[in-house]
PDB file of N, H, CA, C and O in Angstrom:
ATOM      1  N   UNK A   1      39.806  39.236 109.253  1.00  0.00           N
ATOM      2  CA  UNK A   1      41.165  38.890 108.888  1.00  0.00           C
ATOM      3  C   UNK A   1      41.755  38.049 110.022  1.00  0.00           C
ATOM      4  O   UNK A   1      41.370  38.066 111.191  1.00  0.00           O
ATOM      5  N   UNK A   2      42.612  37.409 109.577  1.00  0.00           N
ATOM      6  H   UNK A   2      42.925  37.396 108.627  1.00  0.00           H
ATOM      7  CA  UNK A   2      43.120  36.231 111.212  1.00  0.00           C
ATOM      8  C   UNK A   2      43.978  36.861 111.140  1.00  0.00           C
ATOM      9  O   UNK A   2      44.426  37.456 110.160  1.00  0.00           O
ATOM     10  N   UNK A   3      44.521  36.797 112.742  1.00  0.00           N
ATOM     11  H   UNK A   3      44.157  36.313 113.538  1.00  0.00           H
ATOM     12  CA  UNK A   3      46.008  37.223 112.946  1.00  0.00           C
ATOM     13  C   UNK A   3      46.987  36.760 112.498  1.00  0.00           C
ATOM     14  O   UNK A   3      47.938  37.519 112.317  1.00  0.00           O
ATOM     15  N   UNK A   4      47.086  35.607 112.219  1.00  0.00           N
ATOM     16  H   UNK A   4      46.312  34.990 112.366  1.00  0.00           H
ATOM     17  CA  UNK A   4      48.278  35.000 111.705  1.00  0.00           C
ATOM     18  C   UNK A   4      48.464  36.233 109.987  1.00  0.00           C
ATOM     19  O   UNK A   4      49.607  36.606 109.722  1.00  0.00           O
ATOM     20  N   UNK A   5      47.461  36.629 109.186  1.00  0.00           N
ATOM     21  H   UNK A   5      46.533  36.325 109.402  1.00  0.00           H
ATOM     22  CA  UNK A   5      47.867  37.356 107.928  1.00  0.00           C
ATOM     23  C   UNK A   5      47.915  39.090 108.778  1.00  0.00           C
ATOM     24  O   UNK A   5      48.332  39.941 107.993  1.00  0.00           O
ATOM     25  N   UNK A   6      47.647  39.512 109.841  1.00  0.00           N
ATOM     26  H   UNK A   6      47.309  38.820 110.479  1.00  0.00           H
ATOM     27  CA  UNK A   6      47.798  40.529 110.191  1.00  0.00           C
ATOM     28  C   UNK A   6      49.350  41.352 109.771  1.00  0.00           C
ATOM     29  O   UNK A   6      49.428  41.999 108.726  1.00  0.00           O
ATOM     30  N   UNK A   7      50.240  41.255 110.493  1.00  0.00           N
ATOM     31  H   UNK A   7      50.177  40.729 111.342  1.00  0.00           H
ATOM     32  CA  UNK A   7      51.395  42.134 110.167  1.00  0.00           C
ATOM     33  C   UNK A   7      52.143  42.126 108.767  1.00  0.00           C
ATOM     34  O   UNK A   7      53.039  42.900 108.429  1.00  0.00           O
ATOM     35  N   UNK A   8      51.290  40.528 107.616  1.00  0.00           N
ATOM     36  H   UNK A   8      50.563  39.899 107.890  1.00  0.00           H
ATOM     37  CA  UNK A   8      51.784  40.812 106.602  1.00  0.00           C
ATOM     38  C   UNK A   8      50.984  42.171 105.686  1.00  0.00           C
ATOM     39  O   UNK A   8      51.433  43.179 105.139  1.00  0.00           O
ATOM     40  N   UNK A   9      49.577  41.593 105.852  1.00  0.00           N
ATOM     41  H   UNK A   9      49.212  40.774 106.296  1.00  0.00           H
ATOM     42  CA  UNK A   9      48.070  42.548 105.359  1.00  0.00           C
ATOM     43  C   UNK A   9      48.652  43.956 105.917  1.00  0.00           C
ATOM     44  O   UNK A   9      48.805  44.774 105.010  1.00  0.00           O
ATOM     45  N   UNK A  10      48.907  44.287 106.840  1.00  0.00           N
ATOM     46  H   UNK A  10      48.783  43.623 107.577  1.00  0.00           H
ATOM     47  CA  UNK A  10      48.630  45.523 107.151  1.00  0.00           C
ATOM     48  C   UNK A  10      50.434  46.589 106.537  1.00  0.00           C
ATOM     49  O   UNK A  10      50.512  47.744 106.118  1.00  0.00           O
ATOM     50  N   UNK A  11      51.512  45.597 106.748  1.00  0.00           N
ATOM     51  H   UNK A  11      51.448  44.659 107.089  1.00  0.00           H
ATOM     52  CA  UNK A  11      52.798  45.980 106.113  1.00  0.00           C
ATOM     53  C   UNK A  11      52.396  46.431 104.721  1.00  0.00           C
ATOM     54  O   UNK A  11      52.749  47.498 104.220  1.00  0.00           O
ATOM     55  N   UNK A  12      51.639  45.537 104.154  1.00  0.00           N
ATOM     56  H   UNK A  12      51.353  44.669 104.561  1.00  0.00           H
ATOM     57  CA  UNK A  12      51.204  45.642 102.526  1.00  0.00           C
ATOM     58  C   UNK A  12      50.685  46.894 102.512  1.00  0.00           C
ATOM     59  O   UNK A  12      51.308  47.830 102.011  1.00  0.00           O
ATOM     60  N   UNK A  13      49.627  47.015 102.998  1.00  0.00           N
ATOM     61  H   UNK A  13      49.121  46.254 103.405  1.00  0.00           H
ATOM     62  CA  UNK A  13      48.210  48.265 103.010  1.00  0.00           C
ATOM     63  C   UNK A  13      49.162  49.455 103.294  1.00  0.00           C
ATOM     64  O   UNK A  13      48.810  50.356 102.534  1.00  0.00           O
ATOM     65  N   UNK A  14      50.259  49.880 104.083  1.00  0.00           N
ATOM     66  H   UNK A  14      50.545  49.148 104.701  1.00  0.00           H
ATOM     67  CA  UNK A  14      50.595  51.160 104.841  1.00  0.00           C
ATOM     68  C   UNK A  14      52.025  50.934 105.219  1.00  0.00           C
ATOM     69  O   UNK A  14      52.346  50.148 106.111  1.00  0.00           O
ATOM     70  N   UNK A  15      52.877  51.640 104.521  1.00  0.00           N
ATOM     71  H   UNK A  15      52.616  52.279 103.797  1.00  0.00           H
ATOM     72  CA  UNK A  15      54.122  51.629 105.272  1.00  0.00           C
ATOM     73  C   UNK A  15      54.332  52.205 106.927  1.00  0.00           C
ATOM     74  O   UNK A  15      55.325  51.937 107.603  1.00  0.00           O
ATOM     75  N   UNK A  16      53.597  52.738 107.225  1.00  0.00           N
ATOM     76  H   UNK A  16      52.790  52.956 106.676  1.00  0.00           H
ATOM     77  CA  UNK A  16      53.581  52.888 108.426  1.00  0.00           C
ATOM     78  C   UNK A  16      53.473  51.747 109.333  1.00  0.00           C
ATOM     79  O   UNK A  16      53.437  51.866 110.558  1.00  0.00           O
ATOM     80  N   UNK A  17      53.428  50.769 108.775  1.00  0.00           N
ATOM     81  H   UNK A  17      53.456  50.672 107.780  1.00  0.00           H
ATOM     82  CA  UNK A  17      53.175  49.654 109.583  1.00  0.00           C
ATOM     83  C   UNK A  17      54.367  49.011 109.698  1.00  0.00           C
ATOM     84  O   UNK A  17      54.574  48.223 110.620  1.00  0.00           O
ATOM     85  N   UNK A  18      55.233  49.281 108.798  1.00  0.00           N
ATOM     86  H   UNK A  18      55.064  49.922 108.049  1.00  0.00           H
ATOM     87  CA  UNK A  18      56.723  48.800 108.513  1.00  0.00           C
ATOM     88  C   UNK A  18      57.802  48.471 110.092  1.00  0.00           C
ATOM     89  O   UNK A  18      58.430  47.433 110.302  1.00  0.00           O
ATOM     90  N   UNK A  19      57.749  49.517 110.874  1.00  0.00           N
ATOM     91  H   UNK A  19      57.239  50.360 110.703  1.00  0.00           H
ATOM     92  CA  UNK A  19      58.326  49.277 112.130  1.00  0.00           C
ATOM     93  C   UNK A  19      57.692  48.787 113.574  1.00  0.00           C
ATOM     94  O   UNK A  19      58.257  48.618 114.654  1.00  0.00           O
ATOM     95  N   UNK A  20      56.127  48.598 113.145  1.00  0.00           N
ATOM     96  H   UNK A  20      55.668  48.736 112.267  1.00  0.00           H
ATOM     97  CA  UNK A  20      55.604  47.749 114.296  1.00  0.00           C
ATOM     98  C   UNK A  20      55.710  46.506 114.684  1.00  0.00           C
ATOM     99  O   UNK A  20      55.973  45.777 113.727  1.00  0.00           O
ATOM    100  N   UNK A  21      55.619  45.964 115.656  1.00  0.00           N
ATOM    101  H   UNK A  21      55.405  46.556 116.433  1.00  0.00           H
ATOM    102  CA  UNK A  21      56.238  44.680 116.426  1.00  0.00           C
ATOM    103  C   UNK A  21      55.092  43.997 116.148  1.00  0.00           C
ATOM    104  O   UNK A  21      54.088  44.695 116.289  1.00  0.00           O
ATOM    105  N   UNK A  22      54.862  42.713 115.751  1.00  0.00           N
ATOM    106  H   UNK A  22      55.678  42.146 115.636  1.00  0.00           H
ATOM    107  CA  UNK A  22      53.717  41.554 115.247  1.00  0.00           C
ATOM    108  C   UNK A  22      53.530  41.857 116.781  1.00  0.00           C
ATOM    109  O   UNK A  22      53.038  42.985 116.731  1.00  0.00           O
ATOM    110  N   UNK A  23      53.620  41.548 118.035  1.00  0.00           N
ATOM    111  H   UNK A  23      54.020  40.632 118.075  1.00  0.00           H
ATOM    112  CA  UNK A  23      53.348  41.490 119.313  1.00  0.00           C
ATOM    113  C   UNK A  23      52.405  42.622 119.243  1.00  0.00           C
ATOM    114  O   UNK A  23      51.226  42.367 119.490  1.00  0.00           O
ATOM    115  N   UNK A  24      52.738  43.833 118.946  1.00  0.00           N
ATOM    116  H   UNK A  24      53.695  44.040 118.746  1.00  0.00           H
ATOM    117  CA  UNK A  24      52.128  45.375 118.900  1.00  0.00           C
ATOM    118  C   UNK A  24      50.697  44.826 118.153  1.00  0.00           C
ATOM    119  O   UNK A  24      49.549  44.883 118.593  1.00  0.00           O
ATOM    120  N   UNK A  25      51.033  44.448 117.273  1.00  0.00           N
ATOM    121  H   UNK A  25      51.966  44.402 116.916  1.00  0.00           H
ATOM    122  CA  UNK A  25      50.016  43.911 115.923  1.00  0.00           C
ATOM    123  C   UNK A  25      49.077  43.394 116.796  1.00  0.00           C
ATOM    124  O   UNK A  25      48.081  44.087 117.003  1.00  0.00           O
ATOM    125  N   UNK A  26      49.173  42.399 117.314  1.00  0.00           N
ATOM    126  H   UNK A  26      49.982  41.837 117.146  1.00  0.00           H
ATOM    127  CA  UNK A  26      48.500  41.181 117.357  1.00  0.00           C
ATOM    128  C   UNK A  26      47.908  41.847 119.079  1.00  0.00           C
ATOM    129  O   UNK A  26      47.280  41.022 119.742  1.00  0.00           O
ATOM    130  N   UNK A  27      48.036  42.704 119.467  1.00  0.00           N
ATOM    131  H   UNK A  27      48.547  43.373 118.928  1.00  0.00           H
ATOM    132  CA  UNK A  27      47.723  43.429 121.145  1.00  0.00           C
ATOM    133  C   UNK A  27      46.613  44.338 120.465  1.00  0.00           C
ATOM    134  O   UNK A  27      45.476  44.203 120.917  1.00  0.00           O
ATOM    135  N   UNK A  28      46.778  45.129 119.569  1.00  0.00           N
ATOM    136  H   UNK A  28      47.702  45.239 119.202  1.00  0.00           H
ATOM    137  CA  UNK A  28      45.761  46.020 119.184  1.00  0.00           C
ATOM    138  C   UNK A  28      44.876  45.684 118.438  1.00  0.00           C
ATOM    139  O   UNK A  28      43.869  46.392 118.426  1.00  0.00           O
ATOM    140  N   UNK A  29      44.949  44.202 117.338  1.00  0.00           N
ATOM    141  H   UNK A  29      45.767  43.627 117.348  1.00  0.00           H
ATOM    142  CA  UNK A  29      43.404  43.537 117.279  1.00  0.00           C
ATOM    143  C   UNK A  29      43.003  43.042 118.201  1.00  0.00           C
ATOM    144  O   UNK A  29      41.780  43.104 118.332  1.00  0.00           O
ATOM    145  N   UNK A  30      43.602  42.500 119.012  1.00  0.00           N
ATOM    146  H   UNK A  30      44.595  42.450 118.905  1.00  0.00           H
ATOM    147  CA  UNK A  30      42.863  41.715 120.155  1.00  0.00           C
ATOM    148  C   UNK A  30      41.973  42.691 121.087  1.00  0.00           C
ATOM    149  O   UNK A  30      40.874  42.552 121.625  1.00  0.00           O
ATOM    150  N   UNK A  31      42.696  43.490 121.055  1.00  0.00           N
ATOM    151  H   UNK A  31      43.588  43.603 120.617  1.00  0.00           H
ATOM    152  CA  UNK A  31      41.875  45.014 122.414  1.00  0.00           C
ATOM    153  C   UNK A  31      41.047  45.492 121.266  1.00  0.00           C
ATOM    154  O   UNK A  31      39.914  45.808 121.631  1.00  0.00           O
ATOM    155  N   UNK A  32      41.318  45.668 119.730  1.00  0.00           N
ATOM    156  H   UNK A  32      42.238  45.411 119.434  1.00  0.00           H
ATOM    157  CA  UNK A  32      39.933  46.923 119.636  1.00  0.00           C
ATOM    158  C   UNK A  32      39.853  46.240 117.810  1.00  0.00           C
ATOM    159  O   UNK A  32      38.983  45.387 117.635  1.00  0.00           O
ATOM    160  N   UNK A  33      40.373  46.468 117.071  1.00  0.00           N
ATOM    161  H   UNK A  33      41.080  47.161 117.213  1.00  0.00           H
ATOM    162  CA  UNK A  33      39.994  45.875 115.606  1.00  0.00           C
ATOM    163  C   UNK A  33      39.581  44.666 115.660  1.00  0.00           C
ATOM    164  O   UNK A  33      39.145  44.603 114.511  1.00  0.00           O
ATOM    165  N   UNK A  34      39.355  43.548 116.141  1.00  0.00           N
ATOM    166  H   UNK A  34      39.709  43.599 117.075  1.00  0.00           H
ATOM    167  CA  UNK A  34      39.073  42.149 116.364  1.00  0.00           C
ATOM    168  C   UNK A  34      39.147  41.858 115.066  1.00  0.00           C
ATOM    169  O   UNK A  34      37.989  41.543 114.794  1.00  0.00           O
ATOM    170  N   UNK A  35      39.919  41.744 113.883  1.00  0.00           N
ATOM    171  H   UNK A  35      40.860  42.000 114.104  1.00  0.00           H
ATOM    172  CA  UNK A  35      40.085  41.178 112.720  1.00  0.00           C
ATOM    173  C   UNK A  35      39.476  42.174 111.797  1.00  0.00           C
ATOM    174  O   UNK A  35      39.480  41.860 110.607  1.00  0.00           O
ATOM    175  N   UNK A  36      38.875  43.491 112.178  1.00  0.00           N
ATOM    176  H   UNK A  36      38.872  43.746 113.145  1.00  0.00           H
ATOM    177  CA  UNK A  36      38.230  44.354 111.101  1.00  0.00           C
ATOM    178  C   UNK A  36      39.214  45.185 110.274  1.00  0.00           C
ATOM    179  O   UNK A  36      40.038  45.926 110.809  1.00  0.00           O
ATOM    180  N   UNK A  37      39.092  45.025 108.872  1.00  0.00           N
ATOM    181  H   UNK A  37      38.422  44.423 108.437  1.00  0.00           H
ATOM    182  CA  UNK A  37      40.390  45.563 108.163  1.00  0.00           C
ATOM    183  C   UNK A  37      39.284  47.353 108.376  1.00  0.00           C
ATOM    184  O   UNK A  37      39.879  48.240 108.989  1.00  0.00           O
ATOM    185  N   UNK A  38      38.384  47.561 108.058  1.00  0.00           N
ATOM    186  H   UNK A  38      37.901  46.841 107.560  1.00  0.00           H
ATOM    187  CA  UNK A  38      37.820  48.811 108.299  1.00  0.00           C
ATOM    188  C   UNK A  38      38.007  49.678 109.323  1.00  0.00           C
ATOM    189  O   UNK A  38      37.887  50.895 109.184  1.00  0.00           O
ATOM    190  N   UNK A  39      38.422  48.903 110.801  1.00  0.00           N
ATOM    191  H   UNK A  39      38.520  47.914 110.914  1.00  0.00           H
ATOM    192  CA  UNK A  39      38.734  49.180 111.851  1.00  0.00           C
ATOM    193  C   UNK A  39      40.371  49.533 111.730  1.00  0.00           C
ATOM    194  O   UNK A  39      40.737  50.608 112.204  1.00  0.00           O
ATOM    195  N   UNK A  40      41.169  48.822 111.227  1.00  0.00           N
ATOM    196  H   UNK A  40      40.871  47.949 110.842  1.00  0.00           H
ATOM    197  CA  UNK A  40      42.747  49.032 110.873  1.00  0.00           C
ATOM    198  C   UNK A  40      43.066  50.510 110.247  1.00  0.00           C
ATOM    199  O   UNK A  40      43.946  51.353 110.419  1.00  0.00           O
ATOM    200  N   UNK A  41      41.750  50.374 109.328  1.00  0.00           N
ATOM    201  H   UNK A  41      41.035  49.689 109.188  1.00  0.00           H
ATOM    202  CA  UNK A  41      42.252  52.023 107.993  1.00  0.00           C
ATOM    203  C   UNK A  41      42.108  52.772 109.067  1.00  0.00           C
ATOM    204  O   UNK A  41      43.160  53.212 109.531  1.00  0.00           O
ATOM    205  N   UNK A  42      40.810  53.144 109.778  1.00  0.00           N
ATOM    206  H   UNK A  42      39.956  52.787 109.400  1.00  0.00           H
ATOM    207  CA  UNK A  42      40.902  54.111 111.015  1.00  0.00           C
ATOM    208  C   UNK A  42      41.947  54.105 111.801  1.00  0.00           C
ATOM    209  O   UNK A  42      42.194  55.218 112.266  1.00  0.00           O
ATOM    210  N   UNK A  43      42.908  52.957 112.240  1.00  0.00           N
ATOM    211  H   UNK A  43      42.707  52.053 111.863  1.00  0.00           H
ATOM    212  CA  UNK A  43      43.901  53.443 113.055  1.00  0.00           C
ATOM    213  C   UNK A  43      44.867  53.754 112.093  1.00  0.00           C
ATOM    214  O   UNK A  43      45.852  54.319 112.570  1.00  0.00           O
ATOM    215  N   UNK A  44      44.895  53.539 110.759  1.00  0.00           N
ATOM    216  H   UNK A  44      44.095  53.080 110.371  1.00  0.00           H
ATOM    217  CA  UNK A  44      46.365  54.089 110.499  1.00  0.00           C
ATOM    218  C   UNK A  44      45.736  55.497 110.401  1.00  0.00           C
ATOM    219  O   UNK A  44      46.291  56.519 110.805  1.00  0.00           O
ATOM    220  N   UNK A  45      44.558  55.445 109.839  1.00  0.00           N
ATOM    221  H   UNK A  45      44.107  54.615 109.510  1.00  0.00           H
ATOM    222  CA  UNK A  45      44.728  57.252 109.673  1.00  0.00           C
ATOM    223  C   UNK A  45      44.975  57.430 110.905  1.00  0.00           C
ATOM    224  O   UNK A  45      46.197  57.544 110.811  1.00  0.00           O
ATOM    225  N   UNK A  46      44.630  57.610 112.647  1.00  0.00           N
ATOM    226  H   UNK A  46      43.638  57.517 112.723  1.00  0.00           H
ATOM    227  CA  UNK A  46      45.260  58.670 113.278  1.00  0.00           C
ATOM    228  C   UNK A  46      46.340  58.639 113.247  1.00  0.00           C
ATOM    229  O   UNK A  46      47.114  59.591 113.346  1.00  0.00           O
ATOM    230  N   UNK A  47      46.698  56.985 113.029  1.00  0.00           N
ATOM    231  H   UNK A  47      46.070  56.211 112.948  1.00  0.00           H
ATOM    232  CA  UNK A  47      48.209  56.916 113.420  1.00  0.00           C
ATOM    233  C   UNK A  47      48.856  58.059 112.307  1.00  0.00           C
ATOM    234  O   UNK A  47      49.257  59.168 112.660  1.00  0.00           O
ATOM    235  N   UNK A  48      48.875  57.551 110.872  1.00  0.00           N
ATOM    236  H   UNK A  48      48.550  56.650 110.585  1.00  0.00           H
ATOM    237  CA  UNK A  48      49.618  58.822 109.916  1.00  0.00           C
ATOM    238  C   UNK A  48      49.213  60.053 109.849  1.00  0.00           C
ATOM    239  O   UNK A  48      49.789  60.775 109.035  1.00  0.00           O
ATOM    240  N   UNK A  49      48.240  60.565 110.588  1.00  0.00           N
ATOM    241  H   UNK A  49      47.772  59.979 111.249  1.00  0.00           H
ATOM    242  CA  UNK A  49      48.218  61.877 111.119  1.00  0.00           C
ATOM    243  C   UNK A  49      49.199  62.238 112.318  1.00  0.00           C
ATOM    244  O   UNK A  49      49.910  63.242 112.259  1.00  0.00           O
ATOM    245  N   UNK A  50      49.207  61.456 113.307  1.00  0.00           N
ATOM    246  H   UNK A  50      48.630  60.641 113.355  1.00  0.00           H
ATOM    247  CA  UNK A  50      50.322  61.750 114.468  1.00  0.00           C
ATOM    248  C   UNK A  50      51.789  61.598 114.041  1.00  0.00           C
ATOM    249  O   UNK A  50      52.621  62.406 114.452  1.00  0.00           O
ATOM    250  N   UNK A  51      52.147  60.531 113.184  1.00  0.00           N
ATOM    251  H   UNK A  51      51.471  59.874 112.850  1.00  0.00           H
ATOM    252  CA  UNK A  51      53.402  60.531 112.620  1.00  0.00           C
ATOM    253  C   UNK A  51      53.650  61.269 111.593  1.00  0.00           C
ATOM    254  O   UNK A  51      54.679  61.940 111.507  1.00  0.00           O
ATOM    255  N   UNK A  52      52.919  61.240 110.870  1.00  0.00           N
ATOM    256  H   UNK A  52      52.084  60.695 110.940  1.00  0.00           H
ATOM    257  CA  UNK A  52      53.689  61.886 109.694  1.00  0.00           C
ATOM    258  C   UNK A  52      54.279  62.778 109.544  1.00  0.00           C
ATOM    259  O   UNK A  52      55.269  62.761 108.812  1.00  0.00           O
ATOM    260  N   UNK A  53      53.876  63.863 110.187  1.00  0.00           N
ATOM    261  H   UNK A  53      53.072  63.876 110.782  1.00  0.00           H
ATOM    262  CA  UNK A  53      54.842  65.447 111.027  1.00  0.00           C
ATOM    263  C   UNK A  53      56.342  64.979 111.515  1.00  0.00           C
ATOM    264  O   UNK A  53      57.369  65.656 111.474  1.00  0.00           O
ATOM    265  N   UNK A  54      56.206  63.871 111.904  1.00  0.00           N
ATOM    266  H   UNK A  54      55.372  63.322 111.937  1.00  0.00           H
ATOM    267  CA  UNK A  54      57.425  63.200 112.777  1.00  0.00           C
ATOM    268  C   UNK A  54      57.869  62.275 112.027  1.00  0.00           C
ATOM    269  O   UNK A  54      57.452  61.166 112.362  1.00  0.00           O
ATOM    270  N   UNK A  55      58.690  62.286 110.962  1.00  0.00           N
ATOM    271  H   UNK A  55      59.028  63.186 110.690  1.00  0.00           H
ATOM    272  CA  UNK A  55      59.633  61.206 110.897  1.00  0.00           C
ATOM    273  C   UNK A  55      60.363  60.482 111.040  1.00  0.00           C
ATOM    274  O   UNK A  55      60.963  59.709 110.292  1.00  0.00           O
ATOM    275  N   UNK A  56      60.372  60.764 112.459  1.00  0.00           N
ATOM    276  H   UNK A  56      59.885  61.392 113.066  1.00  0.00           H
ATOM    277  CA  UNK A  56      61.489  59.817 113.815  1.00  0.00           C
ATOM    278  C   UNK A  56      60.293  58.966 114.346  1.00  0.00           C
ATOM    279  O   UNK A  56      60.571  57.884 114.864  1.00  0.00           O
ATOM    280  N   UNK A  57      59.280  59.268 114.284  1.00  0.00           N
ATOM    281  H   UNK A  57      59.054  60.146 113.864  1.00  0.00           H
ATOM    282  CA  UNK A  57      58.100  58.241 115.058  1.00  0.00           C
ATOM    283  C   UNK A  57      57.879  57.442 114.666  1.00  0.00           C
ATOM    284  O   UNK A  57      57.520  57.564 113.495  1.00  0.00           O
ATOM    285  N   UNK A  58      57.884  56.454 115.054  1.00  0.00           N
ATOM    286  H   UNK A  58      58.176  56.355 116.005  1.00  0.00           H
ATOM    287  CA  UNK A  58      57.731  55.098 115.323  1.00  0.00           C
ATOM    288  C   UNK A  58      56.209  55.061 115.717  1.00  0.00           C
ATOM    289  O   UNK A  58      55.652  55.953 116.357  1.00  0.00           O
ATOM    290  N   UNK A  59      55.596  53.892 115.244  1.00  0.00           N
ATOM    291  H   UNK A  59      56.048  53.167 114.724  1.00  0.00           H
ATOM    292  CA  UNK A  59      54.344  52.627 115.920  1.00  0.00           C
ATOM    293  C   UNK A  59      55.043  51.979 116.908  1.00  0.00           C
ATOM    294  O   UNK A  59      55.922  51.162 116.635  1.00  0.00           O
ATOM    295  N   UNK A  60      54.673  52.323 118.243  1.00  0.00           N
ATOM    296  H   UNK A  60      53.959  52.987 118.464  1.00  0.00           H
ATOM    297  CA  UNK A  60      54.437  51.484 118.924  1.00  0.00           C
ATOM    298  C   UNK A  60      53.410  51.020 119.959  1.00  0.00           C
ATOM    299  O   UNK A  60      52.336  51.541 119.658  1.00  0.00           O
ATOM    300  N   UNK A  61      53.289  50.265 121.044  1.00  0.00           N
ATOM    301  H   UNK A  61      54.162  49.842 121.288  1.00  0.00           H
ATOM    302  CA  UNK A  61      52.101  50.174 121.728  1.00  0.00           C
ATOM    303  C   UNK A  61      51.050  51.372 122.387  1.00  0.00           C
ATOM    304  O   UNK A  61      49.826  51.411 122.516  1.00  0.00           O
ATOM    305  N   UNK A  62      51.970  52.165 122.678  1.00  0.00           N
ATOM    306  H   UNK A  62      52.964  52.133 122.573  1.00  0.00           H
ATOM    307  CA  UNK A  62      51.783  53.073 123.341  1.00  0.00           C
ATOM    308  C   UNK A  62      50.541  54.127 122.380  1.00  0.00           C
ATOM    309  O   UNK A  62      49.415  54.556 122.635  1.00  0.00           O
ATOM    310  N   UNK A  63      51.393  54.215 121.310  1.00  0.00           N
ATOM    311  H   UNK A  63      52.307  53.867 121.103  1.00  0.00           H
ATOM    312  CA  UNK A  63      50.601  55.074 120.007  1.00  0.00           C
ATOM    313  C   UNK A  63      49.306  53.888 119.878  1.00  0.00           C
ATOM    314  O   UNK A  63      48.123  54.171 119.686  1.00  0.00           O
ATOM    315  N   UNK A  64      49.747  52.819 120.002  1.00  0.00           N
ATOM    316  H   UNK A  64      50.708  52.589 120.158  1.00  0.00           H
ATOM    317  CA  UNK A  64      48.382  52.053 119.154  1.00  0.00           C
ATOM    318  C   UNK A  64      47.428  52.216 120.159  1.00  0.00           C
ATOM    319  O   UNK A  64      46.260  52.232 119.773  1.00  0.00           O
ATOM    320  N   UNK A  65      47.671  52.363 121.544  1.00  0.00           N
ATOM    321  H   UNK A  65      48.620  52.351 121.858  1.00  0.00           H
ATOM    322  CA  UNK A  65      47.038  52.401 122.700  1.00  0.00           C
ATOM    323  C   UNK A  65      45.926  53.330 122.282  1.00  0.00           C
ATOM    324  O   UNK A  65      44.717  53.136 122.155  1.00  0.00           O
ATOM    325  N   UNK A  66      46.759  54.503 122.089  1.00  0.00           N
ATOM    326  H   UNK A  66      47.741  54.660 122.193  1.00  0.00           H
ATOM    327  CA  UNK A  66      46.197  55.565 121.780  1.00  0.00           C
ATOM    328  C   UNK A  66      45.323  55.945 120.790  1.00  0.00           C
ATOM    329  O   UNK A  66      44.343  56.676 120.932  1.00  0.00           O
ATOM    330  N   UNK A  67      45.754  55.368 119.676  1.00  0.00           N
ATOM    331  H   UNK A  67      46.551  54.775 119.561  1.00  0.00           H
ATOM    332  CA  UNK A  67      44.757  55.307 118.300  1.00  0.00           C
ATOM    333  C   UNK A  67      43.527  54.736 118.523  1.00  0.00           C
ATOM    334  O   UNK A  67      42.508  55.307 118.135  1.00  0.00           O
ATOM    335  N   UNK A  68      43.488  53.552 119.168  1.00  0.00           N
ATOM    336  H   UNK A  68      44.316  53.088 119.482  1.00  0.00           H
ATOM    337  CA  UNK A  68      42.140  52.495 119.287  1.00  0.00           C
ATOM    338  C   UNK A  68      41.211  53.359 120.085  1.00  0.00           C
ATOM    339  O   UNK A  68      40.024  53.544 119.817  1.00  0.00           O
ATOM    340  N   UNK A  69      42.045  53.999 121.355  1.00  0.00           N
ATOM    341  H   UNK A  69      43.010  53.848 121.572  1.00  0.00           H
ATOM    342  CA  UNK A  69      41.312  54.753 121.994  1.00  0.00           C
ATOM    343  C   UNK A  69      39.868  56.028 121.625  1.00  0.00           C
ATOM    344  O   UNK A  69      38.674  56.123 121.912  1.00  0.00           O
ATOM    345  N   UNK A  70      40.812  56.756 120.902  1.00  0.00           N
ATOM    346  H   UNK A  70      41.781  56.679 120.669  1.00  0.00           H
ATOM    347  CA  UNK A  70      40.225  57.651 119.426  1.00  0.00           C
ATOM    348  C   UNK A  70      39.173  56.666 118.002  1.00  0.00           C
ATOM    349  O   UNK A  70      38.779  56.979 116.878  1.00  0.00           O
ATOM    350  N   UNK A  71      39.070  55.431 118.854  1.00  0.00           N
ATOM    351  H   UNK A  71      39.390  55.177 119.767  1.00  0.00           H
ATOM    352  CA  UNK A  71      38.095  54.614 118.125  1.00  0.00           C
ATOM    353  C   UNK A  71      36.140  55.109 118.870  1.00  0.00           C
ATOM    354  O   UNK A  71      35.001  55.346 118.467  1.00  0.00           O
ATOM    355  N   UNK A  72      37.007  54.994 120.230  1.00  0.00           N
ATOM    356  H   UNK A  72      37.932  54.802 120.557  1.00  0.00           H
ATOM    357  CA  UNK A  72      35.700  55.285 120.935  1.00  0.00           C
ATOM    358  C   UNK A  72      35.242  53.704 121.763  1.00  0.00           C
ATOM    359  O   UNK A  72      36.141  52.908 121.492  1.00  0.00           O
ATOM    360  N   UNK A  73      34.407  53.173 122.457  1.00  0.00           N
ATOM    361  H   UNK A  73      33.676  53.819 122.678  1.00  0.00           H
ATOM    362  CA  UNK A  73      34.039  52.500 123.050  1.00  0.00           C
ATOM    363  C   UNK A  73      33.964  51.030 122.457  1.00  0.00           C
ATOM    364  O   UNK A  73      33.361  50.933 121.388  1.00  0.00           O
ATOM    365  N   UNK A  74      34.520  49.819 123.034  1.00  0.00           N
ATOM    366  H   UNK A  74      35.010  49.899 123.902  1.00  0.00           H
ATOM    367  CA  UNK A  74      34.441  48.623 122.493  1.00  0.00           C
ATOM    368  C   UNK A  74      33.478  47.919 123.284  1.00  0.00           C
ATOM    369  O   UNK A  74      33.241  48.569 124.302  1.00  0.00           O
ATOM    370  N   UNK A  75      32.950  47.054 123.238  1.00  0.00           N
ATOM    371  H   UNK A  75      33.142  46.526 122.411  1.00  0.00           H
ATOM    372  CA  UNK A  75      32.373  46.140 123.807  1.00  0.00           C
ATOM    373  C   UNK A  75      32.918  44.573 123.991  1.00  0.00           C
ATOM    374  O   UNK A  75      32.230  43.746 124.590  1.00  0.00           O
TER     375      UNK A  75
END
């Protein structure tokens, strides 16, 4: 997927994506999804596992930090 369709593709796929910053977007393919939409479903699931309990939580870098992390090792 190119970045430029990233924060629309992924707004579409998951409302959870609704309050993330294209900057946020475009930091966490670059560090760990490199354009893989297969790689994305895995971060929203942790992500809507960590939020969803929390309906004040927000996506932000910090969480995405964290999600990619829970990917396991990039190269």
């Amino acid at each position: 997927m190119d970045v430029s369709q990233l924060p629309t593709v992924l707004r579409l796929f998951h409302p959870l994506w609704d309050t993330a910053t294209d900057d946020d977007l475009s930091y966490a393919d670059e560090t760990c999804a490199q354009g893989n939409f297969r790689t994305w479903a895995k971060i929203t699931s942790h992500l809507y596992a960590t939020c969803s309990p929390h309906p004040d939580k927000h996506v932000d870098r910090a969480l995405l930090t964290w999600a990619c992390s829970r990917l396991g090792p990039h190269p």
